[in-house]
Structures are given as C-alpha cells and as structure tokens.
FIKOLZA-1660 file (N, C-alpha, C; in steps of 0.1 Angstrom, whole numbers, plus 5000, padded with zeros to 4 digits):
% residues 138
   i   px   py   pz ch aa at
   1 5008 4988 5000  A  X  N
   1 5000 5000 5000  A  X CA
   1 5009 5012 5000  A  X  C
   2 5008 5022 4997  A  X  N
   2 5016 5034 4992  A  X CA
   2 5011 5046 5003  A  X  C
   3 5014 5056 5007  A  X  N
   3 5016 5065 5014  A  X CA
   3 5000 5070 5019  A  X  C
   4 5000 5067 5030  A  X  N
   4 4990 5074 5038  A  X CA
   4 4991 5082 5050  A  X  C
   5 4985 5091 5053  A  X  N
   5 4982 5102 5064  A  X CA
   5 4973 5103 5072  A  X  C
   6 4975 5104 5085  A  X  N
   6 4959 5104 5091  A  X CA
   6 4956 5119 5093  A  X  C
   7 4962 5124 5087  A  X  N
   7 4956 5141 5087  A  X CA
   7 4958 5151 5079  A  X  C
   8 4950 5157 5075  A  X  N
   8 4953 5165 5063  A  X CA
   8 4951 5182 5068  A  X  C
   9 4960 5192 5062  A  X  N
   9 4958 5205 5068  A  X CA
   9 4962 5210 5055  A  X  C
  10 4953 5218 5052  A  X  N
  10 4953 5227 5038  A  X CA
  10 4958 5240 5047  A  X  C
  11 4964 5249 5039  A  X  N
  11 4967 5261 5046  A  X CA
  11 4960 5272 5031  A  X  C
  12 4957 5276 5040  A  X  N
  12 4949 5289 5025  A  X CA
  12 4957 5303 5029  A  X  C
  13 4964 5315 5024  A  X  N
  13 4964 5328 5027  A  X CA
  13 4952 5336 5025  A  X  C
  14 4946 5344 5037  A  X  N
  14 4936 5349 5036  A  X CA
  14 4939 5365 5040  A  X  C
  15 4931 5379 5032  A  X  N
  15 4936 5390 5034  A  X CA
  15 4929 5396 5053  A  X  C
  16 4918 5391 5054  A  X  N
  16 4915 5398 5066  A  X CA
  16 4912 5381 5074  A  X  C
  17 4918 5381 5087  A  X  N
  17 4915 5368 5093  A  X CA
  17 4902 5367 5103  A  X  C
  18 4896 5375 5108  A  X  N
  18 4886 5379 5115  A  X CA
  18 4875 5374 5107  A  X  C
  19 4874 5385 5094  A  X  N
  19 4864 5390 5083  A  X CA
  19 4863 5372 5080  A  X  C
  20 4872 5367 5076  A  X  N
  20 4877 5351 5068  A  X CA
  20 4869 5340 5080  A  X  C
  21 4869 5344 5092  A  X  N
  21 4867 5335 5104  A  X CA
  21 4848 5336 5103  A  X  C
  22 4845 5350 5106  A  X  N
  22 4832 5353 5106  A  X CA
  22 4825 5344 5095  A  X  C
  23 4831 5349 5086  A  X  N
  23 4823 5340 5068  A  X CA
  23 4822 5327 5074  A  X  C
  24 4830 5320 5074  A  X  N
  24 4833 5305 5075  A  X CA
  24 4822 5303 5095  A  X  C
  25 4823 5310 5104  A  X  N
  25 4812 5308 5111  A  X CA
  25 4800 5307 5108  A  X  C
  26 4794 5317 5099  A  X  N
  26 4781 5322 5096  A  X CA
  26 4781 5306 5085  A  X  C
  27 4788 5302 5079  A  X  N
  27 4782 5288 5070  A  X CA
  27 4783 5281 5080  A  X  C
  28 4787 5276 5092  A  X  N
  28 4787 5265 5105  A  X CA
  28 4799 5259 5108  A  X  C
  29 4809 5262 5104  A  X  N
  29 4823 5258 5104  A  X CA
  29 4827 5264 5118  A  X  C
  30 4834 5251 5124  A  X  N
  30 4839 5257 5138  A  X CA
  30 4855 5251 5137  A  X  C
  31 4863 5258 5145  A  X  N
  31 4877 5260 5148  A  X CA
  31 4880 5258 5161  A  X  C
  32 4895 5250 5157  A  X  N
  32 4907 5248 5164  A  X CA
  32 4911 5257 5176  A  X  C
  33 4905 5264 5188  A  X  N
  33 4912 5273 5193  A  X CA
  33 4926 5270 5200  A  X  C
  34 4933 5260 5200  A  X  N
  34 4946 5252 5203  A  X CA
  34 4954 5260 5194  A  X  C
  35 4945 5264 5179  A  X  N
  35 4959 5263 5167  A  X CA
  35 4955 5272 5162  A  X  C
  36 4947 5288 5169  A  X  N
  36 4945 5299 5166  A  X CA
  36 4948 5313 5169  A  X  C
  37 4954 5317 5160  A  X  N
  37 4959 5331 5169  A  X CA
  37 4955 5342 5161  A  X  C
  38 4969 5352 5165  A  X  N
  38 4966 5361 5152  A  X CA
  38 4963 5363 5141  A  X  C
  39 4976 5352 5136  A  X  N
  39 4982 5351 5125  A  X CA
  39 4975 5340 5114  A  X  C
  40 4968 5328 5122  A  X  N
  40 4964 5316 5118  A  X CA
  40 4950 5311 5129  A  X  C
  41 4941 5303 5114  A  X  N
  41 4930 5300 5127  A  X CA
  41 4925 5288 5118  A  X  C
  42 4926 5275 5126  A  X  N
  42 4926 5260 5122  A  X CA
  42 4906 5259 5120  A  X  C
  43 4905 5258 5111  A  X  N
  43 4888 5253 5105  A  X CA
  43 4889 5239 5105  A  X  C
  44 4877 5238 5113  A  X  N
  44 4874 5223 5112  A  X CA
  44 4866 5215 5105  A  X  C
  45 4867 5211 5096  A  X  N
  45 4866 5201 5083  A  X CA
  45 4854 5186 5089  A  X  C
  46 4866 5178 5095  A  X  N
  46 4859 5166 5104  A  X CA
  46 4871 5165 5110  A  X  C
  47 4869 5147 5119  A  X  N
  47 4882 5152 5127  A  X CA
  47 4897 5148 5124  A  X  C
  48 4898 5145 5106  A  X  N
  48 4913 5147 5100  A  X CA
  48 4914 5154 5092  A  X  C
  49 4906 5165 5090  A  X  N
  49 4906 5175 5083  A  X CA
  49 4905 5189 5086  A  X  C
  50 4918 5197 5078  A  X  N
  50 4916 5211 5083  A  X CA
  50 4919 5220 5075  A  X  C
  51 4913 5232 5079  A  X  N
  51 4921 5244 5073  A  X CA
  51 4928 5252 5075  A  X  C
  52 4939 5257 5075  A  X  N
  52 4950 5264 5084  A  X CA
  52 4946 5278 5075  A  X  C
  53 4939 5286 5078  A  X  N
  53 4933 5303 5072  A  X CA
  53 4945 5311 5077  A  X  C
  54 4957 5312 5071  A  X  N
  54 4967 5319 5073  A  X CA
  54 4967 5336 5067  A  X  C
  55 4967 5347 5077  A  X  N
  55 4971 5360 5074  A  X CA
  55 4988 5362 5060  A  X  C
  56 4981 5364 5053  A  X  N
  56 4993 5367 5036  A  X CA
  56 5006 5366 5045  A  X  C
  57 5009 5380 5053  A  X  N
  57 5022 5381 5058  A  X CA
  57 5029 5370 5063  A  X  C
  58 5017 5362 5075  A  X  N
  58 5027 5347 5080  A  X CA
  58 5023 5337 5068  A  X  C
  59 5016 5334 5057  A  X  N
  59 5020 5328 5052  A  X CA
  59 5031 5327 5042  A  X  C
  60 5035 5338 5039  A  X  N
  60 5045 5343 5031  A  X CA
  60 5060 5334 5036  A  X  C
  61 5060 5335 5049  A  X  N
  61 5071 5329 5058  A  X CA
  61 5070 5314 5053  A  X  C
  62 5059 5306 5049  A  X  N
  62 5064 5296 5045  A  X CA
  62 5068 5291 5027  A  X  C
  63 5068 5302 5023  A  X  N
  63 5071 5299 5008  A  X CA
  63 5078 5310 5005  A  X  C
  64 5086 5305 4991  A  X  N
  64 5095 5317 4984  A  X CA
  64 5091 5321 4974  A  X  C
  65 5073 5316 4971  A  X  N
  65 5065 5317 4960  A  X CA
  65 5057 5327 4960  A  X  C
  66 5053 5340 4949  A  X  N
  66 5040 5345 4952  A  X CA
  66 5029 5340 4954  A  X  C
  67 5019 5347 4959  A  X  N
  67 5009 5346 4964  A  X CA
  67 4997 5346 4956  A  X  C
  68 4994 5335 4950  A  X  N
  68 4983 5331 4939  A  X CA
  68 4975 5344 4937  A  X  C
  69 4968 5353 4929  A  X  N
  69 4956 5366 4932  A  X CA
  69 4946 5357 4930  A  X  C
  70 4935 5354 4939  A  X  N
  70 4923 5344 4934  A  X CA
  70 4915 5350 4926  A  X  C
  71 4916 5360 4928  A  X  N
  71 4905 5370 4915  A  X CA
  71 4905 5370 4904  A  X  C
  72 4921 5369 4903  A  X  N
  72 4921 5367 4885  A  X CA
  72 4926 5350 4881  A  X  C
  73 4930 5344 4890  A  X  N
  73 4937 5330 4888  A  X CA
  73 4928 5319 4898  A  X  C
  74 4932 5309 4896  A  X  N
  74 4924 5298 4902  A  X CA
  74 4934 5285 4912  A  X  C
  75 4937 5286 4922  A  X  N
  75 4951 5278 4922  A  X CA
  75 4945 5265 4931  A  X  C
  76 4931 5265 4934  A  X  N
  76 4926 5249 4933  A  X CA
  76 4910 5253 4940  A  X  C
  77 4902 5242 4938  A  X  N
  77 4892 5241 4940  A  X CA
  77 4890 5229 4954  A  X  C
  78 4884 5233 4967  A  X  N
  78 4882 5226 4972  A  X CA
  78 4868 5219 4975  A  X  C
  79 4871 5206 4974  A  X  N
  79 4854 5197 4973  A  X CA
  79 4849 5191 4991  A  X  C
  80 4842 5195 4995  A  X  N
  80 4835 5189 5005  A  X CA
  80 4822 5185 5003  A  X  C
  81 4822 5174 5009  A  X  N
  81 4807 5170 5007  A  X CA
  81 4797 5171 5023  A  X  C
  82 4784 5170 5012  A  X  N
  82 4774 5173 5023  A  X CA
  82 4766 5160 5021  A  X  C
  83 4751 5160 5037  A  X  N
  83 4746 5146 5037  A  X CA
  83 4735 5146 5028  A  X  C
  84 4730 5156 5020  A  X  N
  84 4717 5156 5010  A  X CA
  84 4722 5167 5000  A  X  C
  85 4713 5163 4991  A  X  N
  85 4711 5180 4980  A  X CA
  85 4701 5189 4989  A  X  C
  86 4700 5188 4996  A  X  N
  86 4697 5199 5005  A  X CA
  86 4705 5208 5017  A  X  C
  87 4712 5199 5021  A  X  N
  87 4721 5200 5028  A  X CA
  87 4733 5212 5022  A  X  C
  88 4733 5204 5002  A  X  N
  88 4744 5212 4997  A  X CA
  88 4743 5226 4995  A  X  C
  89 4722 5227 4991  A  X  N
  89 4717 5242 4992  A  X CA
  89 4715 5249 5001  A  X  C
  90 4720 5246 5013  A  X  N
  90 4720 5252 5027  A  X CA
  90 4734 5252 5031  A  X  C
  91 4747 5251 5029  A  X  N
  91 4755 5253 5030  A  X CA
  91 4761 5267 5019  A  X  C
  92 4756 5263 5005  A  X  N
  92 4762 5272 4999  A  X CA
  92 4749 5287 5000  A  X  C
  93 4736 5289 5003  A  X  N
  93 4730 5295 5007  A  X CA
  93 4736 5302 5021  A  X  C
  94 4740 5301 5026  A  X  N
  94 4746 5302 5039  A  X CA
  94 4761 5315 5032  A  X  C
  95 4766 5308 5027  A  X  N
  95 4782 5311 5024  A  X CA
  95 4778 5321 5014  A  X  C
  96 4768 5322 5006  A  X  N
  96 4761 5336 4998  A  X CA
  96 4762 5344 5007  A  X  C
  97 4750 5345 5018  A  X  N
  97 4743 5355 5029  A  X CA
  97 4755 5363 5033  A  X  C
  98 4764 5352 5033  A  X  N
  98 4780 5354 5043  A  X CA
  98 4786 5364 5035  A  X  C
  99 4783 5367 5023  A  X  N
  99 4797 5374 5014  A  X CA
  99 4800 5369 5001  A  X  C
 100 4798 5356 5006  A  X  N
 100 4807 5348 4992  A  X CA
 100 4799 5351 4978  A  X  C
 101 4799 5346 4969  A  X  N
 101 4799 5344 4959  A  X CA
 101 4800 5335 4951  A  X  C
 102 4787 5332 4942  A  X  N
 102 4781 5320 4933  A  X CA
 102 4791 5320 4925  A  X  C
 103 4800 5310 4926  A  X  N
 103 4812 5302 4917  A  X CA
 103 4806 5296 4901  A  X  C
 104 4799 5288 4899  A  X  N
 104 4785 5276 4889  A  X CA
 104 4775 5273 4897  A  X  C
 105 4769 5274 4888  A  X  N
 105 4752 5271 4887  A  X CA
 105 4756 5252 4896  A  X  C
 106 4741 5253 4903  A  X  N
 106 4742 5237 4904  A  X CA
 106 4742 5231 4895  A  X  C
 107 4751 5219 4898  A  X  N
 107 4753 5207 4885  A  X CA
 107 4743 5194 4892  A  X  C
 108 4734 5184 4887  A  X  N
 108 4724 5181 4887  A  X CA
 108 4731 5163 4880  A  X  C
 109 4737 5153 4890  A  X  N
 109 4743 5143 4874  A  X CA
 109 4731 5130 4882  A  X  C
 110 4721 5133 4888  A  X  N
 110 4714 5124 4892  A  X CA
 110 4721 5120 4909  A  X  C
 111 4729 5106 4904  A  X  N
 111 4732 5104 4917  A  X CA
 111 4746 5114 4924  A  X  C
 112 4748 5124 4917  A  X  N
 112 4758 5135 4925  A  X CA
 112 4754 5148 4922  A  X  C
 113 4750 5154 4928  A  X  N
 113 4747 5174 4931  A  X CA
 113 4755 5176 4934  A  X  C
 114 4760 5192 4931  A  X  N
 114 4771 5201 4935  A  X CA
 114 4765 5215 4935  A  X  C
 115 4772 5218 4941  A  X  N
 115 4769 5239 4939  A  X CA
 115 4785 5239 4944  A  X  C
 116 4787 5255 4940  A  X  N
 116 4801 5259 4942  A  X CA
 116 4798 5274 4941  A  X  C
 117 4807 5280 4952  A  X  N
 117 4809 5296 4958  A  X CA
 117 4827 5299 4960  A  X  C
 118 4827 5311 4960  A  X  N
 118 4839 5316 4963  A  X CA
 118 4837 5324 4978  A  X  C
 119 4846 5319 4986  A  X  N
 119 4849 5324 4997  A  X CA
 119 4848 5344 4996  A  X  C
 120 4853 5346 5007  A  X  N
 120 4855 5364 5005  A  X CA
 120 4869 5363 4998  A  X  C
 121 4876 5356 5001  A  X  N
 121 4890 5361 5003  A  X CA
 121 4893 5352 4982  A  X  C
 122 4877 5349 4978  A  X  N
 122 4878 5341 4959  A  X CA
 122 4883 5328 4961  A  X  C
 123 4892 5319 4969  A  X  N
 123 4890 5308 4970  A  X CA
 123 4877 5299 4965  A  X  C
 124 4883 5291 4958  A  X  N
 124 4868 5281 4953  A  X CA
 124 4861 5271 4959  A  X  C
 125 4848 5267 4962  A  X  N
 125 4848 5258 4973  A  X CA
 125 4834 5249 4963  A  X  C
 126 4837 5236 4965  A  X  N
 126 4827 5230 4955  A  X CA
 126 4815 5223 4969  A  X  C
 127 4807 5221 4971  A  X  N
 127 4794 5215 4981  A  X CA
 127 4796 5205 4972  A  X  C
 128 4792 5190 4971  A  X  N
 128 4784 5179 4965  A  X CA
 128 4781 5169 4979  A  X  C
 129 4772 5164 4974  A  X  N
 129 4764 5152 4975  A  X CA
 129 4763 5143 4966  A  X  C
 130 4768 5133 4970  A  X  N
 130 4767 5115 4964  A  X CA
 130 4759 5104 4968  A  X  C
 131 4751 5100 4965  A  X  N
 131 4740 5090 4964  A  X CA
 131 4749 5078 4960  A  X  C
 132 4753 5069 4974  A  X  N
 132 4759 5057 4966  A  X CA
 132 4754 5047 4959  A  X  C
 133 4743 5045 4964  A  X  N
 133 4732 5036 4957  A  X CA
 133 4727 5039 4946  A  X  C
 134 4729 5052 4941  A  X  N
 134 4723 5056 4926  A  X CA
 134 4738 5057 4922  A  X  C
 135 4752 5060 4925  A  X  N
 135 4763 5058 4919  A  X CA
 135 4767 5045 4913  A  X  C
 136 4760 5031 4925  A  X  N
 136 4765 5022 4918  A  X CA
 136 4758 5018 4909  A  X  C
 137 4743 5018 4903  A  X  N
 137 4739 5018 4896  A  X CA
 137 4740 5025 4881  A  X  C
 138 4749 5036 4885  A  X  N
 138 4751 5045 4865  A  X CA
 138 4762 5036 4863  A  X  C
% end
C-alpha cells in the first residue's frame, strides 16, 4: 500500500482573518482554538481534516513563491461534501448571505449534486452530495 496520512491540513492565505473566520462561522464551520491566533486559525473540516486560514504576511514565511491573486487566477478548488442535495443548498445558501459568491450554477448528474461559491477572500469551494446507491447503479 503506498503513502498514507491520518491528517490532512490545507493552509489557505487569507487577506482579513477575522472578516475570513466570521464567513466560514456564519456557513457553520467551527475552529481549532489550540491552533488559533493572530496570524492563523485551524477550520474544522471533520476530525482529519483542516484548514489552516493563514494572514498573507505569515503565510508568506512559509514559501519563496507569490501569492496566487484568486480573483484573477484559480490555484485549486476545494470539494467537500454534504449529507443531501439539501444540505448542499444550505450550506452554499449560507456562504452567499456570508459574502461569498456564486462560483457555477448547480450541477444536477442524478446520483451526484454540486453547487460551488467563492469564499471572501475568491478561493473556490465545490458543496456535493453522492448518492451511493444511485452511483453504483450508473
């Protein structure tokens, strides 16, 4: 078997960390206060999954690379999933109210729904839902 992790930590640079915390409250996302401070504040995903919402400045400290502009460029899209196509329209419903912004139209493939929004800070975030029982069936 080939390389496995039991935890995964995305780190995102974000321009305002507060503004960035609030958004991601208001859709139901709660945080790490162990692994939050000024500079960085750990989103919680499930429990091997995270987001490290880094202020530009300390993230800068870990790369010698610029800083992707999400407004004009795309430097990945993140997929979570939800437990219904309802679920997915109340999360990204949520993350609208918040600020964000309608990324695509819902996609509709039967046994998988998606919607997708951009955070404040333009980051991409995809919602789906998968129907395993209608997946094994197509």
């Amino acid at each position: 078997m080939g390389f496995q992790s039991d935890q995964l930590f995305v780190n995102l640079p974000v321009k305002n960390l507060k503004e960035t915390v609030a958004f991601f409250n208001e859709i139901g996302f709660e945080f790490n206060p162990q692994f939050t401070d000024d500079n960085a504040a750990c989103m919680i995903i499930n429990q091997n999954t995270f987001v490290m919402l880094l202020v530009e400045e300390y993230f800068k400290t870990f790369t010698k690379k610029e800083i992707t502009d999400a407004t004009t460029t795309t430097e990945a899209i993140f997929a979570i999933s939800a437990t219904s196509r309802e679920h997915v329209d109340e999360i990204v419903k949520k993350a609208l109210e918040a600020g964000g912004k309608e990324s695509k139209e819902p996609v509709d493939y039967g046994f998988m729904y998606g919607w997708s929004f951009q955070d404040i800070n333009n980051h991409l975030w995809e919602v789906m839902y998968m129907d395993e029982n209608e997946a094994q069936q197509a």
